[in-house]
VOBANU-363210 format. One line per 2 residues: their letters; for each residue y, x, z of C-alpha. Coordinates in nm, 2 decimals. Layout:
N
a> Y X Z; ...
This chain:
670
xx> -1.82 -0.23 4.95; -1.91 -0.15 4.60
xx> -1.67 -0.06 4.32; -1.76 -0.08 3.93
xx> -1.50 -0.04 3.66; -1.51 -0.21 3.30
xx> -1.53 0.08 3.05; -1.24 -0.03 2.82
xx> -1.01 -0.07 3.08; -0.62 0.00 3.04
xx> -0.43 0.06 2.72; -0.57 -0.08 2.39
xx> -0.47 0.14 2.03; -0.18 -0.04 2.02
xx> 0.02 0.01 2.33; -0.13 0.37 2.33
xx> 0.02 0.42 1.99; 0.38 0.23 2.10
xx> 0.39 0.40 2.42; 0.32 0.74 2.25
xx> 0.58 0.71 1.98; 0.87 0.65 2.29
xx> 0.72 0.97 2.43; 0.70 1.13 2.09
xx> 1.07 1.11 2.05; 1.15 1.17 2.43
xx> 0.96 1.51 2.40; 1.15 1.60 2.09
xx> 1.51 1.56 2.32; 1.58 1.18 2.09
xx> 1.73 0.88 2.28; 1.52 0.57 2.25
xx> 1.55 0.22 2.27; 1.28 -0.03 2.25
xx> 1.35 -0.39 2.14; 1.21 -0.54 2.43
xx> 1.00 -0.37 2.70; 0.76 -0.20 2.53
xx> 0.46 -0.36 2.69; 0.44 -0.65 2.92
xx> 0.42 -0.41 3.18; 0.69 -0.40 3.44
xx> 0.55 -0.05 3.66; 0.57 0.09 3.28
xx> 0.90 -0.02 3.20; 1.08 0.14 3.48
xx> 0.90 0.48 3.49; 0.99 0.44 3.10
xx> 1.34 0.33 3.21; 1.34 0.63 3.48
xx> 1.34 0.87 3.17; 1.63 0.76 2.97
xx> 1.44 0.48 2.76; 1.70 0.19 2.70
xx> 1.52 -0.17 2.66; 1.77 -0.40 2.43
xx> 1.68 -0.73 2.32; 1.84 -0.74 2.03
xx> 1.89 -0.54 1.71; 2.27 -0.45 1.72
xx> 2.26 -0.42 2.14; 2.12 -0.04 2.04
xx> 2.37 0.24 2.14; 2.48 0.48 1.90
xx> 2.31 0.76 1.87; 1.95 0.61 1.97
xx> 1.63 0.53 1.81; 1.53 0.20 1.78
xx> 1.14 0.15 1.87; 0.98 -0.17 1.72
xx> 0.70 -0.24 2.01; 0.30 -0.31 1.92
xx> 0.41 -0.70 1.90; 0.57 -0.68 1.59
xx> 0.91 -0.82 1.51; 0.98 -1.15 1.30
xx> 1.11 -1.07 0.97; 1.49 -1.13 0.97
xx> 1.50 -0.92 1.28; 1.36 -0.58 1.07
xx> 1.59 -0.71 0.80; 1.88 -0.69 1.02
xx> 1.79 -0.39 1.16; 1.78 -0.22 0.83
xx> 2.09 -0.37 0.71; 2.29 -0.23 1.01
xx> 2.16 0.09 0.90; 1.97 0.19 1.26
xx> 1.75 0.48 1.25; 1.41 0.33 1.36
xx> 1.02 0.41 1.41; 0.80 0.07 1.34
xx> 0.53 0.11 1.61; 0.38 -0.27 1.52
xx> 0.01 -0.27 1.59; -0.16 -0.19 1.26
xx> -0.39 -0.54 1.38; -0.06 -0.67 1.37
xx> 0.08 -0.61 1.05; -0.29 -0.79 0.91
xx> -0.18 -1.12 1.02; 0.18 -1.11 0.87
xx> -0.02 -1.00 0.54; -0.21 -1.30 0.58
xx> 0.05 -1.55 0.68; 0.23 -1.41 0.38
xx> -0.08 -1.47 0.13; -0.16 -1.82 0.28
xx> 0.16 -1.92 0.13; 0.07 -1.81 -0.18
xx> -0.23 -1.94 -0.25; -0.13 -2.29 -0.13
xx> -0.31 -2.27 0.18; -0.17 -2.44 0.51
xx> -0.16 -2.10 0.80; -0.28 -2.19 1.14
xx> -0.22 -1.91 1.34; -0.41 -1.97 1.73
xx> -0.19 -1.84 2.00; 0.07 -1.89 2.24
xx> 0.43 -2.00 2.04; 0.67 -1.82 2.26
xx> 0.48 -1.48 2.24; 0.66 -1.22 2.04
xx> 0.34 -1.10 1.86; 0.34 -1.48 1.71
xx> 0.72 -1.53 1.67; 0.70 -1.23 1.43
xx> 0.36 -1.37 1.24; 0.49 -1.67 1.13
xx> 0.82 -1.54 0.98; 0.61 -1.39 0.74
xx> 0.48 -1.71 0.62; 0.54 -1.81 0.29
xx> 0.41 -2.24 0.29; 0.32 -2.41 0.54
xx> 0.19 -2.30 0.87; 0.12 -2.43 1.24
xx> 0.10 -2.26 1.61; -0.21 -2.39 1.77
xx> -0.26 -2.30 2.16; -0.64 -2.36 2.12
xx> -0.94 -2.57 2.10; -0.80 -2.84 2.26
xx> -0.52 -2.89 2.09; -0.70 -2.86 1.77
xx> -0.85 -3.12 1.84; -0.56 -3.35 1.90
xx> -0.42 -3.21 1.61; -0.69 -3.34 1.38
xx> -0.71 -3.67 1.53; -0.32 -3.72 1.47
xx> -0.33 -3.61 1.12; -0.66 -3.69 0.97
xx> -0.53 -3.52 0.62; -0.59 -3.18 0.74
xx> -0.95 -3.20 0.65; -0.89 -3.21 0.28
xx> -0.61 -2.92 0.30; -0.70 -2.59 0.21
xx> -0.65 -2.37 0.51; -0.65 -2.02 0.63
xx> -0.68 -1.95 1.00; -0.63 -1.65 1.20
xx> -0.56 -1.55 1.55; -0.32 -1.39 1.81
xx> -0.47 -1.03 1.88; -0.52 -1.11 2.26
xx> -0.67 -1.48 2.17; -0.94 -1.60 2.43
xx> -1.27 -1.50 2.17; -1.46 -1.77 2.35
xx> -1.18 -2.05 2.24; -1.19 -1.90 1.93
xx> -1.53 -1.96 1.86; -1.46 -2.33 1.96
xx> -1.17 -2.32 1.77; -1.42 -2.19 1.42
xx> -1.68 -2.47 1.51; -1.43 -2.76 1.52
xx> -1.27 -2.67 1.16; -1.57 -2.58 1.00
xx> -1.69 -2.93 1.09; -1.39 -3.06 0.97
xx> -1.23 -2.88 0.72; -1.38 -2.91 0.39
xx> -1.16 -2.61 0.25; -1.08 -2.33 0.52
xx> -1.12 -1.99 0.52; -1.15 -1.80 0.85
xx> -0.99 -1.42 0.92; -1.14 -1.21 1.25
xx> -0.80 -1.10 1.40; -0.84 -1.06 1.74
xx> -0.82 -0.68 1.83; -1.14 -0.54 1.87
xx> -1.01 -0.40 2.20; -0.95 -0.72 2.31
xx> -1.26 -0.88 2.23; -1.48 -0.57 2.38
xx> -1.29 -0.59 2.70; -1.33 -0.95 2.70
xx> -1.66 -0.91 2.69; -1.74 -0.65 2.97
xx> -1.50 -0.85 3.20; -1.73 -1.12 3.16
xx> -2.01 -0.95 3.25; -1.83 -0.78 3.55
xx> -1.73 -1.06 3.66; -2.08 -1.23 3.66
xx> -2.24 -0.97 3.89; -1.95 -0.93 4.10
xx> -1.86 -1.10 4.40; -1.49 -1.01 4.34
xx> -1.24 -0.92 4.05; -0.95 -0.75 4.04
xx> -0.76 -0.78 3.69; -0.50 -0.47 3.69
xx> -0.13 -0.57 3.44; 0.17 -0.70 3.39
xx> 0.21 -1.10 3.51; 0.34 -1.17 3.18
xx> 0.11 -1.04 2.96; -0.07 -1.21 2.76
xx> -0.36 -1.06 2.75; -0.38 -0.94 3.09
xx> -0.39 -1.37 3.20; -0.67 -1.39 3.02
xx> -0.89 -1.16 3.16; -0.79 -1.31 3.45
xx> -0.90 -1.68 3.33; -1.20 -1.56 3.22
xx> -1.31 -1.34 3.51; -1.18 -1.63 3.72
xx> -1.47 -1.88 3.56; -1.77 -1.67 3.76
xx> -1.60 -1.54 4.11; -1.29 -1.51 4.30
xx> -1.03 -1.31 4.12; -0.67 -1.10 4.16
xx> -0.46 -1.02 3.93; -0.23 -0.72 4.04
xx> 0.01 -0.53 3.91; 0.05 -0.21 4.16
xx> -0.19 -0.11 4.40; 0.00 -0.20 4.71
xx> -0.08 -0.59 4.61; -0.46 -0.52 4.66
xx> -0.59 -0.77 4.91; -0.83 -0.70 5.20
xx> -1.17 -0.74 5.09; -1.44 -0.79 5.37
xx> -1.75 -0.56 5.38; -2.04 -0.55 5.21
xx> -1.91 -0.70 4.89; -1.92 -0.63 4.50
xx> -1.61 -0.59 4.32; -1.52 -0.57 3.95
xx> -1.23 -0.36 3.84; -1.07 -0.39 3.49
xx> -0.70 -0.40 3.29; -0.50 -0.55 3.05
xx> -0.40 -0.38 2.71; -0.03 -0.25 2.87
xx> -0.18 -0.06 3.18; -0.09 0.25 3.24
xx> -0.37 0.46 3.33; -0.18 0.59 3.59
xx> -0.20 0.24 3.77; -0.53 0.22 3.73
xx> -0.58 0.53 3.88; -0.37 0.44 4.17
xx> -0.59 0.15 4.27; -0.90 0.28 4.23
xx> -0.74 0.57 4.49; -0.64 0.32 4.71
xx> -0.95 0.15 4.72; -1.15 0.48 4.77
xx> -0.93 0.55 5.09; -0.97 0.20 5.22
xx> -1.36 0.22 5.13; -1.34 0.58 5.36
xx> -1.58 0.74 5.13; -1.64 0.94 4.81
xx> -1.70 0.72 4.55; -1.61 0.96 4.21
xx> -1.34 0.72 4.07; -1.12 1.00 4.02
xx> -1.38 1.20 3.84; -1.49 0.88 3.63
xx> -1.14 0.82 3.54; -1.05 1.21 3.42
xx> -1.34 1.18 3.22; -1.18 0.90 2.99
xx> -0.85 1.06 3.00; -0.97 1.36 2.89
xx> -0.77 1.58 2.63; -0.96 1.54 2.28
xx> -1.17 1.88 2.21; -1.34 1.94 1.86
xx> -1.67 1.77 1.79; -1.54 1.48 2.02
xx> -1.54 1.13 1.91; -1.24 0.89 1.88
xx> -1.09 0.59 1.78; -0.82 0.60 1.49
xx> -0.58 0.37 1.22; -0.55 0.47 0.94
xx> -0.16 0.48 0.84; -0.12 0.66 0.51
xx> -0.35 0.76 0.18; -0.32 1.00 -0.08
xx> -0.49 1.14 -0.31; -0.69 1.42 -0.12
xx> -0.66 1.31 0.23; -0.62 1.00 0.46
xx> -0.38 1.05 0.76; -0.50 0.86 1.03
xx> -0.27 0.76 1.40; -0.54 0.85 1.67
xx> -0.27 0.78 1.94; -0.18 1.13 2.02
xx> 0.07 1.37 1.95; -0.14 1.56 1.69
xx> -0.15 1.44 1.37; -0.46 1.33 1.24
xx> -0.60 1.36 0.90; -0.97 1.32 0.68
xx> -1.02 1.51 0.39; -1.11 1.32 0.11
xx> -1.46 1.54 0.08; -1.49 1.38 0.45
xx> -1.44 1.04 0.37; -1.80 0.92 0.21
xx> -2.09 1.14 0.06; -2.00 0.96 -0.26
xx> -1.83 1.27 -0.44; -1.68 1.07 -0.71
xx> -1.51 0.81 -0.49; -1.13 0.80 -0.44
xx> -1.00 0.76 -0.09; -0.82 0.37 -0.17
xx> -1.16 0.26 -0.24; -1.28 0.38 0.12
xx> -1.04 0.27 0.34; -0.73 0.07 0.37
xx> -0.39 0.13 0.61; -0.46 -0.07 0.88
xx> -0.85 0.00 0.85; -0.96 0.11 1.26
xx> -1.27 0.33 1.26; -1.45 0.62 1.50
xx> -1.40 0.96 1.39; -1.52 1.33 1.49
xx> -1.28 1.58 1.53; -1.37 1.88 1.26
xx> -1.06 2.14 1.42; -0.74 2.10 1.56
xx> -0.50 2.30 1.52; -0.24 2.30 1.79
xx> 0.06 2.52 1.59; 0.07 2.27 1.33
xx> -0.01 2.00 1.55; -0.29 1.88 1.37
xx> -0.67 1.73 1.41; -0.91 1.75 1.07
xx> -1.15 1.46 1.11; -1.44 1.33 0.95
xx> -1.57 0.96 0.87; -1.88 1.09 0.69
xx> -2.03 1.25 0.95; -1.97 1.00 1.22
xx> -2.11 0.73 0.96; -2.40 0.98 0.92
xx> -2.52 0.96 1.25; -2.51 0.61 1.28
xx> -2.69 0.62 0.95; -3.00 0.80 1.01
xx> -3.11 0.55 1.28; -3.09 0.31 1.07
xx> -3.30 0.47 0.83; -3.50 0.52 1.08
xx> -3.55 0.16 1.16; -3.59 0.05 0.80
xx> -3.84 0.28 0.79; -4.06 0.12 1.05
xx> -3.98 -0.24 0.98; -4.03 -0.23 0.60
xx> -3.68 -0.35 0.59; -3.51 -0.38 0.25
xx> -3.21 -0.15 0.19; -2.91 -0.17 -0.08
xx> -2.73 0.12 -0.22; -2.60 0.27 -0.49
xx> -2.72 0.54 -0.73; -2.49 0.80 -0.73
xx> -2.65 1.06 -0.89; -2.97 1.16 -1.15
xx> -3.09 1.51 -1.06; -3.41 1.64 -1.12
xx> -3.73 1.44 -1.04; -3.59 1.11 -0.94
xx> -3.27 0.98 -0.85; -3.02 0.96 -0.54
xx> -2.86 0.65 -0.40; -2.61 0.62 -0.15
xx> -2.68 0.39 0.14; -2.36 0.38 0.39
xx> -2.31 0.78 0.42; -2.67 0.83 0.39
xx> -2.82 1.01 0.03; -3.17 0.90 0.01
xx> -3.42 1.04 -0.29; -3.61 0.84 -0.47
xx> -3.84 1.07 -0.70; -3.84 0.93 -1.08
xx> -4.22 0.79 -1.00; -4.03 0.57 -0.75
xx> -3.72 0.45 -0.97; -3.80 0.20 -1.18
xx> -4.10 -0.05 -1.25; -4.29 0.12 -1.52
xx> -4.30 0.51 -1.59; -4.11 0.67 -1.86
xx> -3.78 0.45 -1.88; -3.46 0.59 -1.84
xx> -3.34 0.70 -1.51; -2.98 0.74 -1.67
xx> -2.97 0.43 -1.69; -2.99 0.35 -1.34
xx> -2.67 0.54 -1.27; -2.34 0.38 -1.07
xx> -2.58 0.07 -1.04; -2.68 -0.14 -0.73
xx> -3.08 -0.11 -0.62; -3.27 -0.24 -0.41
xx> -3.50 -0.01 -0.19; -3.73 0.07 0.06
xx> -3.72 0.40 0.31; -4.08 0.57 0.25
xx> -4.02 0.90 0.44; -3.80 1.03 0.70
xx> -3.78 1.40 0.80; -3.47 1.42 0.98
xx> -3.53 1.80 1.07; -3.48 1.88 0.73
xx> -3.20 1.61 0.67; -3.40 1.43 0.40
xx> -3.50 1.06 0.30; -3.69 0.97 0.04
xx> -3.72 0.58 -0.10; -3.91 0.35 -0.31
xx> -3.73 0.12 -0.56; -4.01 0.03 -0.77
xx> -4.22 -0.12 -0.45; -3.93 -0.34 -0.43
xx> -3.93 -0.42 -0.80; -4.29 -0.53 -0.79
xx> -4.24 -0.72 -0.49; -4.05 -0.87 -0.66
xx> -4.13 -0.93 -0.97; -4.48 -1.06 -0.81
xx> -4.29 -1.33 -0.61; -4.12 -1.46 -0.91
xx> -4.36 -1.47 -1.10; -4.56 -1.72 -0.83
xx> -4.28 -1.93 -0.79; -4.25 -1.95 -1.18
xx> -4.57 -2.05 -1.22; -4.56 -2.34 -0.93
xx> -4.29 -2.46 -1.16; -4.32 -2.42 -1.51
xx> -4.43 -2.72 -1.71; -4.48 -2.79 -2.07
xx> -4.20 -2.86 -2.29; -3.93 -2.71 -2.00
xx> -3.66 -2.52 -2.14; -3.59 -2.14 -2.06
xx> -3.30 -1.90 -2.20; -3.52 -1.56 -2.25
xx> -3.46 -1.18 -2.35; -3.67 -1.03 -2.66
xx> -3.83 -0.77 -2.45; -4.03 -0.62 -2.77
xx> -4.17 -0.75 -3.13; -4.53 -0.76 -3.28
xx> -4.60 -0.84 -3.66; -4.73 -1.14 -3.49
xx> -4.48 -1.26 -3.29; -4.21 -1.17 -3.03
xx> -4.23 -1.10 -2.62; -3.96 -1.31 -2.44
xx> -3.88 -1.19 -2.04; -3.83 -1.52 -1.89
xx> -3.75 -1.38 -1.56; -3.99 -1.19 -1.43
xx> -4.27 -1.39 -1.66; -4.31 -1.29 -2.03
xx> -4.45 -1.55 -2.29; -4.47 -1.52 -2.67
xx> -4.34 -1.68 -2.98; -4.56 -1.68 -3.25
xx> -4.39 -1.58 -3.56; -4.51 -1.91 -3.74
xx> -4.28 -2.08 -3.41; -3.95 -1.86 -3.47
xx> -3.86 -2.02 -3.81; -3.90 -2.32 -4.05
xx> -3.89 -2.07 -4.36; -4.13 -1.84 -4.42
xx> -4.07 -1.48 -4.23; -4.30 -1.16 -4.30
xx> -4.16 -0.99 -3.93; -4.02 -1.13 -3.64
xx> -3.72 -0.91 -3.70; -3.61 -1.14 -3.96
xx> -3.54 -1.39 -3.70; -3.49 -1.20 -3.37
xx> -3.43 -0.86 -3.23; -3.49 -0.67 -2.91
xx> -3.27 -0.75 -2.66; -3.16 -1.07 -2.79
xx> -3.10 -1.38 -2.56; -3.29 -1.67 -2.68
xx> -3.30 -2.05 -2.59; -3.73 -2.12 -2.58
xx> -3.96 -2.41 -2.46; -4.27 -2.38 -2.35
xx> -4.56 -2.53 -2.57; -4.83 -2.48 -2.42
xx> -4.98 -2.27 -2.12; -5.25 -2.09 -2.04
xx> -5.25 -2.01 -1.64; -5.63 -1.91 -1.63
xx> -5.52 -1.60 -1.82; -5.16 -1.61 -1.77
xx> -5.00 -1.65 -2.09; -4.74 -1.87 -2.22
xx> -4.72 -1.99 -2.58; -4.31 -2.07 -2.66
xx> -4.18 -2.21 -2.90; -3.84 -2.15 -3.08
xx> -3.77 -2.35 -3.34; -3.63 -2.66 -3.32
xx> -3.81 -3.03 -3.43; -3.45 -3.13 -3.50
xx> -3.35 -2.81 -3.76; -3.68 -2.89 -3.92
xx> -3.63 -2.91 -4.31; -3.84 -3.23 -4.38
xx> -3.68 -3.41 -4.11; -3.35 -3.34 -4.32
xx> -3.53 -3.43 -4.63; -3.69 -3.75 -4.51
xx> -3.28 -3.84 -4.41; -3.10 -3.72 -4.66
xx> -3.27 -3.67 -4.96; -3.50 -4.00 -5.02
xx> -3.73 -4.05 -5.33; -3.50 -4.05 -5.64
xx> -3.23 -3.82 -5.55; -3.07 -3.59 -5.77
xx> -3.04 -3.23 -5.70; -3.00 -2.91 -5.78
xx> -3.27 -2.68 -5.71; -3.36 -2.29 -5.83
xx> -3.64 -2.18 -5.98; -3.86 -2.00 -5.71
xx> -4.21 -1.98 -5.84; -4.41 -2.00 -6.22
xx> -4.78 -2.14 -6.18; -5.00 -2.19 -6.52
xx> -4.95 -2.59 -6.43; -4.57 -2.57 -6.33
xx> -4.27 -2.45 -6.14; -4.17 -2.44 -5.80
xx> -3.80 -2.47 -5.67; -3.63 -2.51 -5.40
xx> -3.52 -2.85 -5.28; -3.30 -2.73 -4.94
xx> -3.37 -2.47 -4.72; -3.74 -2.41 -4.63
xx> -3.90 -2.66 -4.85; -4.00 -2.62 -5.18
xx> -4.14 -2.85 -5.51; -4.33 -2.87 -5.73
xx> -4.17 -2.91 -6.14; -4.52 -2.98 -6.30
xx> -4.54 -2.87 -6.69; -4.52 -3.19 -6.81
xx> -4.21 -3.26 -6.62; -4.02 -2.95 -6.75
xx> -3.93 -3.12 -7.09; -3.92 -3.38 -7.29
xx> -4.14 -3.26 -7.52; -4.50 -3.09 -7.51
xx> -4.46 -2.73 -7.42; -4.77 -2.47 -7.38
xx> -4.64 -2.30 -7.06; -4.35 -2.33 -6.83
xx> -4.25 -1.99 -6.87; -4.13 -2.13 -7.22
xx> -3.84 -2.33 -7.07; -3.80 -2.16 -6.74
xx> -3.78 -1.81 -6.54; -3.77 -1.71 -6.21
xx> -3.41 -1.79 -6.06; -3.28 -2.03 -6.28
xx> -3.10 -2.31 -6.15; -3.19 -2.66 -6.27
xx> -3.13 -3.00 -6.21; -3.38 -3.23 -6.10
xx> -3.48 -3.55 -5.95; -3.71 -3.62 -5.65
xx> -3.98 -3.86 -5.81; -4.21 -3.82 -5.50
xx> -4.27 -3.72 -5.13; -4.57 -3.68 -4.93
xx> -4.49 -3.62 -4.51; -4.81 -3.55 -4.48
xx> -4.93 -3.34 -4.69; -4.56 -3.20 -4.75
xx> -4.53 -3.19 -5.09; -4.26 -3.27 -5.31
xx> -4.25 -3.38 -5.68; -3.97 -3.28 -5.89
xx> -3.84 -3.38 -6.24; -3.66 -3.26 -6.54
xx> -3.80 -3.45 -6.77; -3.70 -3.78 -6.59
xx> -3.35 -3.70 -6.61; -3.34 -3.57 -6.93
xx> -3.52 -3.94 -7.06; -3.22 -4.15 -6.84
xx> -2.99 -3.95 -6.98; -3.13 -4.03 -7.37
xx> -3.15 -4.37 -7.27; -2.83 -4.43 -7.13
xx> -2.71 -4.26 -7.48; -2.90 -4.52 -7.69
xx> -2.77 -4.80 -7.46; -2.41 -4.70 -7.50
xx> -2.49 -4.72 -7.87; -2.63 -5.04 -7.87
xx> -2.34 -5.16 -7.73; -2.08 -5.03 -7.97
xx> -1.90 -5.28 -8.22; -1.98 -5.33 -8.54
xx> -1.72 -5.11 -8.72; -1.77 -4.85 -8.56
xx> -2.16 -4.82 -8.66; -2.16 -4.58 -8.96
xx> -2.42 -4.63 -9.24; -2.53 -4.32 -9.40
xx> -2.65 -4.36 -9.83; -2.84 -4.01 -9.81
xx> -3.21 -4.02 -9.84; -3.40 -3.75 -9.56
xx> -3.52 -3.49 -9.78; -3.87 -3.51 -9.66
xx> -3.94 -3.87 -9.81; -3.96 -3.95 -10.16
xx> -3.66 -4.12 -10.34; -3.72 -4.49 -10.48
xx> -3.74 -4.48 -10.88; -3.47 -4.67 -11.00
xx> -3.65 -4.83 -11.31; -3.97 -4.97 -11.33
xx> -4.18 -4.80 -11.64; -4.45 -5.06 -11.80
């Protein structure tokens, strides 16, 4: 007979964590009382029992003078509420996993958002999730049910949703569960809350199970999870569920069996099966060895599994299920030295840890993220290395040659030749941005990574501008930056492309420099008027056919309208002033007055402001005739019209005789 056992068999965080608290206190001479058993294991309840723990099922059942323990399940809200109100000393030992999904039930509601939470309805660890909701929720037992439940109320697909999962939820239902709502729900969001113990011992059961002849499934018959590693184990070969090791059937020779646990099994049990079988087997087969070895005590440089459960500002303190106290400096948290712990990690947030020192007066382990995130990390430089990969990080500091950017916990170089596209720009400005890059060297003896952003920016840069140019027509439309200004014209970045407007194309008045119109930096609206894609280039235009000035002209100011115009130009024949904006015309000399005059500069300077009348328009040729002299002859006119017109008495008959003509003689000399 052979014997293999999973790896993550027996106790998950949580139980570990709920089990240790009761212990915690025992140790410290407390009386404790859990509301209900502590696990859904009945072996553990009685040795628990055996040591003074009382188990009460409800809040005021606790004796005086005891502790009340909240269990890994969680509680439903008006149950902490009363426990509080009665005033009952008490440790909350609610799975940190736990506490996610009454966050979440409790946001749902907010946002509007119908909760479905997947599980089993009766189960505490659900009871106490959806007391927290806030709106709407439902309790969905899985796929299949789903399914049922869609059919009978078709208006869940236009609902917004949020969905999450029991902690010991079958991962494989779950998965069914995702694809049905995605495929149905037009608005749903989806939150991974199944406990990562959970799903990783799913998983190796599975695989036990499909190379095994046998399984044996170690727990409590009423927990949750422990049923369904049975289930699943039970898909691929005959399978047991036990919960002591005198239930072990007898197994005939010269078979395979699979060993694993649910999440409340004591390791003690586990131990005593694996014994058991050993003895029966008559033979040496190191389970006790393999099983010290993962109860071990922790020792320093040893890995392990922690929740974080409090943040301040120079440390995080993390529950890694022991007695000691575990805490990360905030110099051990990330190789970013200017980040702040809250924007590391979160309470709740599970990671692996190394142990930095312990310190068994105070009763305290130092740990370290960095360094376990560190070691992960240079294999993955590694890799990116040899597959070319793209990387994304952050640059955290400028130092002297180049630049460093923080990928993960690893601090890769990238020398100033390497930073940006073209030599010579700033490398200050790269700071506390996000890059792209690529690893070019890795010496791990000497701790040090060096990386490439610019090969990434020309990558880049080339494959947008081959897709621009498989696009770009003429006369599309583009919103630009200035990137830099010629007398001749200004450079426009229209993403990763530059084209040019000519200065003659940024404005319908006359400009000397581009910076009359536009500056550096500058976003611009452009088309493109014509292209070039032998040689690259792109001629753009800027202004636009509807601002231009003899479009206004031709609709708003027609051949015989009256304006008033100033006085922007003296020729030898005339005067040019300006009509509107842009467009200029032309006061010939003998349309200044209404008399002869030798020059114009006899009438008019430089800035006056006259009135005149259009008397002519040429499109074409655009040129405009103006008048004085036409207005100043209606205006005459009208007077001797008005003064045709007047009556008779009113016309005035003068009896002087002009001075310059002689005076009749009144006699007549013979």
């Amino acid at each position: 007979m052979q014997v293999e056992v999973a790896k993550s068999a027996g106790f998950c965080f949580g139980v570990d964590r709920a089990v240790g608290t009761v212990c915690r206190l025992l140790e410290e001479g407390k009386k404790a009382a859990t509301l209900g058993p502590i696990a859904h294991n009945p072996v553990l309840t009685e040795d628990l029992r055996a040591r003074g723990v009382v188990v009460v099922n409800a809040p005021g059942e606790t004796p005086e003078g005891y502790v009340l323990i909240i269990r890994s399940h969680g509680v439903p809200l008006e149950t902490e509420e009363e426990i509080k109100r009665r005033g009952i000393p008490y440790v909350d030992a609610t799975c940190p996993s736990v506490k996610k999904i009454h966050e979440l039930a409790a946001e749902a509601g907010r946002q509007g958002r119908l909760f479905i939470l997947f599980g089993d309805k009766d189960h505490p660890e659900v009871r106490g999730a959806v007391s927290h909701c806030t709106g709407e929720f439902l309790v969905c037992k899985g796929s299949g049910e789903l399914s049922a439940l869609l059919k009978s109320r078709p208006d869940l697909s236009k609902v917004p949703i949020a969905a999450a999962a029991q902690t010991t939820f079958h991962t494989g239902d779950w998965q069914n569960c995702l694809g049905i709502l995605k495929k149905v729900c037009t608005n749903a969001v989806f939150f991974a809350t199944i406990c990562n113990a959970t799903a990783k011992r799913q998983k190796e059961a599975k695989t036990l199970a499909q190379k095994c002849h046998r399984m044996v499934v170690i727990g409590g018959r009423d927990s949750s999870n422990t049923a369904k590693l049975r289930d699943i184990c039970a898909e691929y070969c005959e399978t047991y569920l036990v919960e002591r090791a005198d239930e072990l059937p007898a197994f005939p020779a010269g078979v395979r069996i699979g060993i694993t646990a649910g999440a409340s099994t004591p390791a003690s049990i586990i131990k005593e099966v694996l014994v058991t079988m050993a003895e029966v087997n008559n033979n040496e087969q190191n389970f006790e060895e393999m099983l010290e070895e993962s109860l071990k005590s922790l020792n320093t440089d040893e890995k392990v599994h922690g929740v974080v459960v409090g943040i301040s500002p120079t440390e995080v303190f993390v529950d890694v299920g022991r007695k000691q106290a575990g805490f990360i400096p905030a110099n051990e948290l990330s190789n970013d030295p200017g980040v702040k712990p809250e924007d590391v990690v979160k309470v709740g947030d599970e990671m692996d840890l190394l142990i930095m020192k312990t310190n068994d007066q105070e009763g305290t382990i130092m740990l370290s993220k960095r360094r376990v995130d560190a070691m992960k990390g240079w294999d993955e430089i590694q890799e990116a290395q040899e597959s070319g990969e793209i990387l994304e990080g952050k640059v955290i500091e400028v130092v002297k040659g180049g630049v460093i950017v923080l990928k993960g916990a690893m601090r890769v170089f990238v020398p100033a030749s390497q930073a940006t596209a073209s030599r010579g720009e700033d490398l200050n400005a790269l700071l506390n941005t996000d890059v792209r890059f690529r690893i070019i060297e890795v010496n791990r003896q000497r701790r040090r990574a060096v990386g490439s952003i610019r090969s990434v920016l020309r990558e880049e840069r080339k494959a947008a501008q081959e897709k621009f140019w498989e696009t770009i027509e003429e006369g599309q439309t583009f919103t630009g930056t200035v990137k830099s200004l010629t007398n001749f014209g200004a450079f426009v970045d229209l993403g990763g492309v530059d084209g040019m407007i000519h200065i003659s194309e940024l404005s319908w008045n006359r400009v000397k420099h581009p910076s009359e119109v536009v500056k550096e930096g500058d976003t611009v609206d452009v088309y493109v008027k014509s292209l070039d894609r032998e040689n690259g280039k792109i001629s753009l235009g800027y202004k636009r056919p509807e601002d231009n000035p003899w479009v206004k002209l031709e609709r708003e100011y027609p051949v015989g309208t009256v304006v008033d115009a100033k006085v922007v130009g003296m020729t030898a024949f005339g005067a040019f002033a300006n009509v509107i904006p842009g467009i200029d015309g032309l006061i010939h000399i003998s349309q200044i007055a209404d008399h002869r005059i030798e020059k114009p500069q006899d009438v008019l300077k430089v800035g006056d402001q006259v009135r005149v009348k259009i008397t002519e328009i040429d499109f074409d040729k655009h040129r405009v005739s103006l008048s004085i002299r036409a207005l100043l002859e209606e205006e005459q006119a009208a007077a001797d019209e008005a003064a045709a017109q007047a009556p008779a008495d009113e016309i005035v008959y003068s009896t002087e005789v002009p001075e310059d003509e002689p005076q009749e003689a009144e006699g007549t000399e013979e």
